[in-house]
C-alpha positions in Angstrom: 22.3 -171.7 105.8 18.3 -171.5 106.6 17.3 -174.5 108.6 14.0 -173.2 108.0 14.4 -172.9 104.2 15.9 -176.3 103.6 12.8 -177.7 106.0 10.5 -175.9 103.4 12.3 -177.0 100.3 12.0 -180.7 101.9 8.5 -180.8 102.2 7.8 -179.2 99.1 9.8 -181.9 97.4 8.6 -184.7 99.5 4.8 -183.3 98.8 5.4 -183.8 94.7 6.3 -186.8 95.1 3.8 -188.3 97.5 0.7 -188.3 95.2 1.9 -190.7 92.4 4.7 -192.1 94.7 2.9 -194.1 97.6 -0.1 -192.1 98.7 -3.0 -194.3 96.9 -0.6 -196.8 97.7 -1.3 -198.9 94.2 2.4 -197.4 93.2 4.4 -199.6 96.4 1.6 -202.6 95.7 2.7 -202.9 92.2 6.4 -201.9 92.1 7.2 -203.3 95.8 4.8 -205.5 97.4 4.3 -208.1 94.4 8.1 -209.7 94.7 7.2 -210.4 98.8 10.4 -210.2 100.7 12.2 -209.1 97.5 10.2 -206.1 97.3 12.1 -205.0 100.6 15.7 -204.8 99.3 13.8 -203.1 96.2 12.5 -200.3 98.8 16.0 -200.2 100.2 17.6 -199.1 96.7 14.8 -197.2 95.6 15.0 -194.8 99.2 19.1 -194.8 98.2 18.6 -193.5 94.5 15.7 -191.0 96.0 17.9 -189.4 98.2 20.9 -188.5 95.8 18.3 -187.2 93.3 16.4 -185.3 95.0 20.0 -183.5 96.2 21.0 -183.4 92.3 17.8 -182.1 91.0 17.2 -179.1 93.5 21.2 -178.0 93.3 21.4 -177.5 89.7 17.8 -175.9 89.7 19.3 -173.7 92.5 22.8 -173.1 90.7 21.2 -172.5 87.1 18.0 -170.1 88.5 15.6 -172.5 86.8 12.2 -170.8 86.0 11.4 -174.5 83.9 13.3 -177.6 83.5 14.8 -177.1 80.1 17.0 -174.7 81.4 19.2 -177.0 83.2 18.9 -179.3 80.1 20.2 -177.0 77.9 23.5 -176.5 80.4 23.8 -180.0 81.0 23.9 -182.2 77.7 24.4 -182.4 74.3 21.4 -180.1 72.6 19.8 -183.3 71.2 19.8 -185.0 74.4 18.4 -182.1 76.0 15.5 -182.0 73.5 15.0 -185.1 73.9 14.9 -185.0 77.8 12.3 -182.1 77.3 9.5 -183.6 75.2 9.8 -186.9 77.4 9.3 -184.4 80.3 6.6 -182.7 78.9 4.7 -186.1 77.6 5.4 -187.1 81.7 4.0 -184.2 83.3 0.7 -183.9 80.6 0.4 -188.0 81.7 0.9 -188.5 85.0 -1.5 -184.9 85.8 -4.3 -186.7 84.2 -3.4 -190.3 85.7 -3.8 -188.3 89.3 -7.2 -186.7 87.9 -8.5 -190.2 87.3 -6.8 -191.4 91.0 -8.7 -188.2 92.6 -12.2 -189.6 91.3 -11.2 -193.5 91.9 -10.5 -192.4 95.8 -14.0 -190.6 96.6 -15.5 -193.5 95.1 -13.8 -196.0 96.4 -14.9 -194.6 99.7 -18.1 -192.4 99.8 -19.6 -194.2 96.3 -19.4 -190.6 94.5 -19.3 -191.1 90.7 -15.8 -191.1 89.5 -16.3 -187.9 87.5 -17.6 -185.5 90.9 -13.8 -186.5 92.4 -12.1 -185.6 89.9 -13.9 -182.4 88.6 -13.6 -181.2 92.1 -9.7 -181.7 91.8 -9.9 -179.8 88.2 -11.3 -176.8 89.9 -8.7 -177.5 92.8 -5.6 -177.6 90.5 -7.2 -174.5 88.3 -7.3 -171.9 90.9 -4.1 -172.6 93.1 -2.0 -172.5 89.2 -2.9 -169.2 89.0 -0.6 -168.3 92.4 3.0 -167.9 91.5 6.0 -170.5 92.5 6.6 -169.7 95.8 3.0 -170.0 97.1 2.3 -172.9 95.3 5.5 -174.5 96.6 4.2 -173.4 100.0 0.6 -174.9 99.4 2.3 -178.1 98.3 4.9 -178.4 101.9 1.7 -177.4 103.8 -0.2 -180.3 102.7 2.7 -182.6 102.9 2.5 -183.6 107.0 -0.6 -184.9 107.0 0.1 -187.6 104.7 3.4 -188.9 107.2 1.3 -188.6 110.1 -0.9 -190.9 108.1 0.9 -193.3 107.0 3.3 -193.6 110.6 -0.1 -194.1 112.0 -0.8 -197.1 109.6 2.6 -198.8 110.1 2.4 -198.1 113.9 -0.7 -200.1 113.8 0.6 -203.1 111.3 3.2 -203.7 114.0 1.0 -203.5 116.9 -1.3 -206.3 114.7 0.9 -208.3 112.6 -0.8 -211.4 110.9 -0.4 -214.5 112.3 0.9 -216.5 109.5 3.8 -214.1 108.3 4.0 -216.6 105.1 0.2 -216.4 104.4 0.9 -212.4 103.8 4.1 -213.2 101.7 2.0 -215.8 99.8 -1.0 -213.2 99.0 1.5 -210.8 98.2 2.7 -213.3 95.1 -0.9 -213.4 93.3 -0.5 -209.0 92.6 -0.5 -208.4 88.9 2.8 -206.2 88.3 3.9 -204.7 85.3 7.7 -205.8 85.5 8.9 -209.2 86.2 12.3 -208.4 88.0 12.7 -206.8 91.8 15.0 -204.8 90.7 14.4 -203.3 87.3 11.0 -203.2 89.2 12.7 -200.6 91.6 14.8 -199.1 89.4 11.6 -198.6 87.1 9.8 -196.8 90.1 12.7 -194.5 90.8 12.5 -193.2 87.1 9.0 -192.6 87.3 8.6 -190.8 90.7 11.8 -188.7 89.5 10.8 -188.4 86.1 7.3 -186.7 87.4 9.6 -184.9 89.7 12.5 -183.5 87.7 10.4 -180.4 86.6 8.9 -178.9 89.2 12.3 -179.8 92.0 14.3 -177.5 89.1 11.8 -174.9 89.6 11.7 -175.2 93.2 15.3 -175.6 93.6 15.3 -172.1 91.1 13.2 -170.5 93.6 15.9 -170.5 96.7 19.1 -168.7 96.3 21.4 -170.9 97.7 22.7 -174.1 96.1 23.6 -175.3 99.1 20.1 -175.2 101.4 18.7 -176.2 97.9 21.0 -179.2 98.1 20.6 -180.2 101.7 16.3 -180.0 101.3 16.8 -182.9 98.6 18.8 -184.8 101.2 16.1 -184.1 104.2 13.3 -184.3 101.7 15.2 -188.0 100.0 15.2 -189.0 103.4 12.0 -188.4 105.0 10.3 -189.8 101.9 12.6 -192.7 101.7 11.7 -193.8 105.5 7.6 -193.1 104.1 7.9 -195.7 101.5 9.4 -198.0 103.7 7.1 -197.6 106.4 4.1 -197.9 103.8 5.7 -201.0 101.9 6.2 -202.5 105.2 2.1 -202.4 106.0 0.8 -203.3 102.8 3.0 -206.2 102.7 1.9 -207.0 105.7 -1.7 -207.1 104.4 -1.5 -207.9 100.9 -4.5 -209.7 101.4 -6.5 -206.5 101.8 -4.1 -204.8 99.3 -5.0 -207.0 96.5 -7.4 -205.8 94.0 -8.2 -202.4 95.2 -7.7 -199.4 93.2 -6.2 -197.6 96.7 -5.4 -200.0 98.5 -3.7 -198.0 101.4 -7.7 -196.5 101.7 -8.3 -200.3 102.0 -6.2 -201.2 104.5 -7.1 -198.0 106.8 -10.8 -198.3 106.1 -10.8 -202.0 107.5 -9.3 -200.9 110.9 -11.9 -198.1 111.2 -14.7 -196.6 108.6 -13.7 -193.0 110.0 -10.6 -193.0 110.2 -10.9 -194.7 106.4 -13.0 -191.3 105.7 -10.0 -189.3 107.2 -7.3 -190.9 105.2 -9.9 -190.6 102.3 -9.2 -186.9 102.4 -5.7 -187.2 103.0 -4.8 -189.3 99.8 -6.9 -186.9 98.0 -4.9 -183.8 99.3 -1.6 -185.7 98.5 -3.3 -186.6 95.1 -3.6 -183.0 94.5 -0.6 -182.1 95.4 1.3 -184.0 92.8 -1.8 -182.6 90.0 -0.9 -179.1 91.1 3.2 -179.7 90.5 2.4 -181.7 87.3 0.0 -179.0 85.7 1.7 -176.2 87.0 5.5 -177.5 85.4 3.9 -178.7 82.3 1.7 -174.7 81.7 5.7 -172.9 83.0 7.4 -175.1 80.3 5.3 -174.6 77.3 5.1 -170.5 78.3 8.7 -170.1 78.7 9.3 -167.0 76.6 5.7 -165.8 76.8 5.0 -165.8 80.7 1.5 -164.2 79.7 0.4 -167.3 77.3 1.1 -168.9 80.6 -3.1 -168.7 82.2 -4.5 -169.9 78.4 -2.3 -172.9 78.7 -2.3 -174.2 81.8 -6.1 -174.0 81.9 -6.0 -175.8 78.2 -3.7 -178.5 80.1 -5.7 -179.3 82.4 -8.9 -179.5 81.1 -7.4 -181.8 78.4 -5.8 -184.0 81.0 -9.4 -183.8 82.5 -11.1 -185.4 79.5 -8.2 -188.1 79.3 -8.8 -189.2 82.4 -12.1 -191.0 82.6 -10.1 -194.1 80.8 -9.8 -195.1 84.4 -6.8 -194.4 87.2 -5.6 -198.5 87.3 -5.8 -198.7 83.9 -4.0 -195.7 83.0 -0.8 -196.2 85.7 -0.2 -200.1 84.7 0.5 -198.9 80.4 1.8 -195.4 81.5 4.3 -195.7 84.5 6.3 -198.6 82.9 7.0 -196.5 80.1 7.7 -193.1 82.0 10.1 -194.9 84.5 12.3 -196.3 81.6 12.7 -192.8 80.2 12.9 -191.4 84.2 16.1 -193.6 84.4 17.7 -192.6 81.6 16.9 -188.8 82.5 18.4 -189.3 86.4 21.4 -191.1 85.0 22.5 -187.9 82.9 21.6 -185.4 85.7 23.6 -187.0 88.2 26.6 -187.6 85.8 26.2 -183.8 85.3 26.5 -182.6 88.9 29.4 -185.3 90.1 30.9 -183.3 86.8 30.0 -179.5 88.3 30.4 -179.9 91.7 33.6 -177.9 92.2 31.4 -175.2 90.2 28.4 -175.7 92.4 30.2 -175.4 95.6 32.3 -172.4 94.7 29.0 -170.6 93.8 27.1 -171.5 97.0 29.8 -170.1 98.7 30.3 -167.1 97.0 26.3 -166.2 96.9 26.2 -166.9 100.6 28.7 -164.7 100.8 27.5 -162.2 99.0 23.9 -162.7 100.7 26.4 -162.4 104.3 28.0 -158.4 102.9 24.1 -157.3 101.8 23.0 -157.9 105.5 25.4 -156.6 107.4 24.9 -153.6 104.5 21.2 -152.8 104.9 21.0 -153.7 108.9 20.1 -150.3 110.6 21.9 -151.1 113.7 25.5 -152.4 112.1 28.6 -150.6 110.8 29.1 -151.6 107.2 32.9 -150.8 105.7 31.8 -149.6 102.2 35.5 -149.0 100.9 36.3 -152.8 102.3 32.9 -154.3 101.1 31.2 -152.9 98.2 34.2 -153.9 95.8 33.8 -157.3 97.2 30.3 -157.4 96.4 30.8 -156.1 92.7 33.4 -158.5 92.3 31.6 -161.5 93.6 28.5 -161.0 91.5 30.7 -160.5 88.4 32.1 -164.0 88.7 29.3 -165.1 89.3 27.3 -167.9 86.8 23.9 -166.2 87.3 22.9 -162.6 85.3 24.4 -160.0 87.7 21.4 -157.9 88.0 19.1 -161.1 89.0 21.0 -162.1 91.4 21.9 -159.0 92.9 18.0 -157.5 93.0 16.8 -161.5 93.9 19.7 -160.7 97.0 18.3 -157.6 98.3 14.9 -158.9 97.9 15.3 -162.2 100.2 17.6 -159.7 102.6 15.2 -157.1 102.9 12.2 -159.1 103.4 14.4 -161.3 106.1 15.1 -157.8 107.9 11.1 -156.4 107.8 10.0 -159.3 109.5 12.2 -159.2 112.1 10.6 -157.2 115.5 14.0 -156.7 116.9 15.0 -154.7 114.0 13.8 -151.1 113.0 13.5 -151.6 109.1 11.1 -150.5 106.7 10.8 -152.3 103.2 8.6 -150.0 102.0 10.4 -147.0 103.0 13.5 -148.8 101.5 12.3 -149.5 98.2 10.7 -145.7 98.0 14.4 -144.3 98.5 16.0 -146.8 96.0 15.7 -144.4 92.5 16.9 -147.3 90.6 16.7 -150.6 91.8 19.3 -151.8 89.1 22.9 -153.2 90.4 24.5 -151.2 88.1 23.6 -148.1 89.1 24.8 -149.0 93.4 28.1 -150.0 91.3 28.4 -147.1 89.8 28.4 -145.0 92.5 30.9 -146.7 94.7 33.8 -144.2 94.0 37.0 -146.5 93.4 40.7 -145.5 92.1 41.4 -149.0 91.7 40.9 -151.0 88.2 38.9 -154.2 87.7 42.2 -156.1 87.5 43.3 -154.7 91.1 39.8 -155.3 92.4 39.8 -158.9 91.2 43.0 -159.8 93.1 42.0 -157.5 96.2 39.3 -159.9 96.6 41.1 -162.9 96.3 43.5 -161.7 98.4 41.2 -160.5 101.3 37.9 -161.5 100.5 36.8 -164.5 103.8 33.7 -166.5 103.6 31.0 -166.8 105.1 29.8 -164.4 107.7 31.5 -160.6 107.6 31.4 -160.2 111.0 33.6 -162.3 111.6 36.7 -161.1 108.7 40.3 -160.0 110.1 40.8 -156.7 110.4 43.0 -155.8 107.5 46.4 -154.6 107.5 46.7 -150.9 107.9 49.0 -149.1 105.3 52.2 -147.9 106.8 52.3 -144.2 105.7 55.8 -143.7 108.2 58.0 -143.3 105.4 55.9 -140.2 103.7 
């Protein structure tokens, strides 16, 4: 495993959520900060239920080689359900992208007195030109962003610490007079978990898609569940901690920040509104790959018609809009996490012998195209063939998706002499099938099947037994 991908997929994941999930910081004032001390046990399930989703949601987007969400649904449940689970998926991402257009324009008001519309047409214009990059870069423009925003808000809880109020019970009692949608702690958490996963699901699939390995995929959700879990603690822990500051802003974490210092308040300004974009660009983006699934080229016209719909919605005002809409999406969100989960506890043995046996696979393909290391063909190459026809993913994607991530890992390495360009020009066909069929073999599929099984290792080649050599004495 890639410590480097699963760092990557991490951010990425913890970036989506960010925007809609603490970075105005309305979302923890509302679902969190309004029970008091309550709200803290609330945090503590919330970060637990974060954690295992995230994990769930980037494996089976991994394992299935999700290009949109409904193609995990359709694996995964009962062809009603899964309809079901993609029009309340599609409603959430159309919603909650204009809820973070109308956020965008509240936030450069709330702190530079622009008019509402200038901060959110800039984030139009934003969102519009970085959806016309394809998944990988946006993922990348989404984890890039992503740091910024837990420098932030360590620096914020690092301060509340260093200044906490004198009258602890004064805070707890300020924090009691929030308007909040749902009555109960709990359901209140629960309700938040939905919605920051239901405005999640989409884009993690795709993302989780994107990386090869089911495993990595799977350990970015836990590093990405965790590192966002210890952000919404850290930021539930300051604003409860001034809940009198918290209290009737529109982003109130640009409150809090802005009453310690005006330019760091004009810093973290620009922060929320990159974290704010972040989640717009993941929202958009999902919602245009969805509805063009089957016509990738419709793809431009409709993510552009997306937006600038969700554009015109959103001038019925960010508070407004997130105290009717988020309720709503987080019931459906728990609903949705409930049948993903019970759906990976149910695959895992299938999940885990397909990580293996693409890592695998991944292992033979280096040690294969690396200039400076002997590669056993007549041991190997039967192995490979093998391993990509048991495989659960199209045997030509994965192998041509396999040779792209191995040959790109060895061009960009200075210590070896390889040339992707020179590669590709001396590939006539880049098809599996065609390497297949010209690995010269006596043996049938049937003998192949159990020669693997019987000798195949895991893991890296290098490091295989020698086989057994055939004892030709009595001839």
């Amino acid at each position: 495993m890639s410590s480097k991908n699963i760092i990557a997929i991490a951010m990425s994941f913890v970036g989506l959520l960010v925007g809609a999930g603490f970075a105005t910081g309305q979302e923890v004032v509302q679902y969190f900060t309004a029970f008091g001390s309550w709200g803290i046990p609330g945090i503590i399930i919330a970060a637990l239920i974060m954690t295992l989703a995230g994990t769930v949601f980037l494996q089976l987007g991994s394992y299935f080689h999700a290009s949109e969400h409904n193609t995990v649904f359709r694996n995964v449940t009962h062809p009603i359900v899964s309809k079901l689970l993609d029009i309340a998926v599609i409603i959430t991402l159309f919603a909650i992208g204009f809820v973070m257009l109308a956020g965008a324009g509240s936030n450069m008001e709330q702190q530079f007195g622009w008019k509402t519309w200038i901060g959110s047409t800039l984030m139009l214009v934003l969102v519009l030109i970085v959806g016309m990059l394809d998944v990988d870069k946006v993922s990348k423009v989404i984890g890039a962003v992503t740091p910024t925003i837990i420098i932030a808000v360590i620096g914020v809880a690092i301060y509340t610490g260093l200044n906490m109020p004198d009258d602890i019970g004064a805070a707890m009692d300020a924090s009691s007079q929030i308007d909040t949608p749902i009555g109960n702690w709990l359901i209140s958490a629960l309700n938040y978990n939905g919605l920051a996963l239901m405005l999640a699901v989409s884009m993690s699939l795709v993302i989780g898609g994107d990386n090869i390995s089911p495993r990595e995929a799977g350990w970015g959700g836990v590093v990405g569940g965790v590192i966002y879990s210890i952000m919404m603690g850290l930021a539930g822990f300051s604003l409860l901690m001034n809940s009198d500051k918290a209290q009737g802003s529109d982003i109130p974490m640009l409150s809090l920040v802005d009453s310690v210092n005006p330019t760091l308040g004009s810093i973290m300004a620009v922060i929320i509104y990159m974290m704010i974009f972040n989640t717009a660009i993941g929202m958009f983006y999902a919602l245009g790959k969805r509805l063009s699934a089957g016509h990738e080229k419709r793809f431009p016209v409709i993510f552009i018609v997306g937006c600038l719909a969700g554009f015109a919605v959103s001038f019925a005002g960010f508070k407004t809009l997130m105290n009717y809409i988020y309720p709503v999406i987080g019931y459906m969100g728990i609903l949705m996490v409930a049948i993903l989960v019970f759906a990976w506890f149910r695959s895992q043995s299938q999940i885990q012998d397909e990580a293996v046996r693409r890592e695998r696979v991944r292992a033979l393909m280096h040690l294969k195209l690396h200039p400076d290391k002997d590669y056993d063909a007549e041991r190997y190459d039967d192995e490979i063939g093998q391993h990509i026809e048991d495989s659960n993913m199209d045997n030509e994607a994965l192998y041509d998706e396999l040779v792209e991530e191995v040959t790109e890992e060895l061009d960009g390495d200075d210590d070896v002499d390889f040339d992707k360009e020179k590669y590709e020009e001396n590939r006539h066909d880049h098809s599996y099938y065609t390497e297949r069929d010209a690995v010269e073999t006596d043996r049938t599929p049937e003998e192949i099947e159990k020669w693997v099984e019987e000798t195949g290792a895991s893991g890296d080649p290098e490091e295989d037994e020698e086989l057994p050599k055939a004892d030709n004495s009595k001839n």
